[in-house]
N, C-alpha and C positions, 0 to 999 in steps of 0.2 A: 279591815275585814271586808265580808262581801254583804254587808248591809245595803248597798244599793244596787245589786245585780238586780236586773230585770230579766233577764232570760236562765232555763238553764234547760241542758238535755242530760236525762243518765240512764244510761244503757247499762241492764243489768242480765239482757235474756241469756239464760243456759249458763248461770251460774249457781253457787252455794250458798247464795246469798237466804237467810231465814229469817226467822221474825227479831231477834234482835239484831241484826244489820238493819233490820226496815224501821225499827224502834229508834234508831238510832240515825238514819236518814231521816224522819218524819221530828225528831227532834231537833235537828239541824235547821229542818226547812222552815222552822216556823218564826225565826229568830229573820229571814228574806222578809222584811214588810215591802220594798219596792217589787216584789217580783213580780213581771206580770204578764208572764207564758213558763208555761214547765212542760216539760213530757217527761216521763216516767214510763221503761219498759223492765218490766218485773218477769214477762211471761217464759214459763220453763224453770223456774225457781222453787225454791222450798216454803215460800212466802206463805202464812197461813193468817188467819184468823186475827192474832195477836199483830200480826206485821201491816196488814192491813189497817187495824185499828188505828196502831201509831200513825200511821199515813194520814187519815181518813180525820183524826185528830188536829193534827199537823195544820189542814184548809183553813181551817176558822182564823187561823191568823194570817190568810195570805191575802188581806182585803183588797188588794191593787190588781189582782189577779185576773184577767181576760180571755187566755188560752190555755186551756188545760189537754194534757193527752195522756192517758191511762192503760195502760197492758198489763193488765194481768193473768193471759189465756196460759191455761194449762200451768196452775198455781193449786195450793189448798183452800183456797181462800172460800169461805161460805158466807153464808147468810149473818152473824156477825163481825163478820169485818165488812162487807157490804154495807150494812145499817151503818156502822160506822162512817164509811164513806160519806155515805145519804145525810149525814148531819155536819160534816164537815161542809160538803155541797152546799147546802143552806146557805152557807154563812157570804159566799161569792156572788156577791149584790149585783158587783161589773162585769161579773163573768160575760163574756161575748160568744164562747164559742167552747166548745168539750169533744174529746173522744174518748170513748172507753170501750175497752174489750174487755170481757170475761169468759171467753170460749174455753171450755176443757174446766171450767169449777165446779166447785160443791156449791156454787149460790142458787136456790130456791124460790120460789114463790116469795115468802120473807123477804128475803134480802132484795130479790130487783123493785117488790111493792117500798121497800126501804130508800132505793136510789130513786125511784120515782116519790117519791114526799120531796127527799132534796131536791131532785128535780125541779120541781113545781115554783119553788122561790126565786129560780135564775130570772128574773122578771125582764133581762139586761140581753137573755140569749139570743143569738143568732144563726147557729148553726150548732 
């Protein structure tokens, strides 16, 4: 199986892709314990809230995890699947390095002070 992939890229922009596809990719990801760079581009998708969450779910078990890349511009995505995000976040001790886009969401006050709490424990980050 792919229990020791370290890398992975998946391109999902300007598909059909919704929240139980993203439930179900976020379920997938979490079983990767070596991985230790992802990029994930979601933007232009039907991705809401609930899909988000699965994702955002998903971090806490990628402990080996270093580079992360996020796109979610021009999704549904708000202010709880954000928060969700921000607690997955937390959990990536070694993280080095992050991008994330949310251009064109429903996320709020809430949700970015949400990703900024996660924020704040990358103690490891670098860029």
């Amino acid at each position: 199986h792919l229990k020791a992939l370290q890398q992975i890229t998946m391109n999902f922009e300007d598909t059909k892709i919704g929240d139980p596809g993203a439930a179900a990719i976020g379920n997938g990801l979490q079983h990767l314990k070596a991985l230790q760079q992802i990029t994930m581009i979601f933007s232009g998708t039907k991705i809401g809230d609930g899909g988000a969450a699965a994702i955002g779910s998903s971090l806490q078990h990628l402990k080996a995890l270093l580079q992360i890349t996020m796109d979610f511009r021009d999704t549904q995505v708000g202010d709880d699947g954000a928060a969700a995000i921000g607690s997955g976040l937390e959990h990536l001790k070694a993280l080095q390095q992050i991008t994330m886009n949310f251009e064109d969401t429903k996320i709020g006050d809430p949700g970015a002070a949400a990703i900024g709490n996660g924020l704040q424990h990358l103690k490891a980050l670098q860029q």
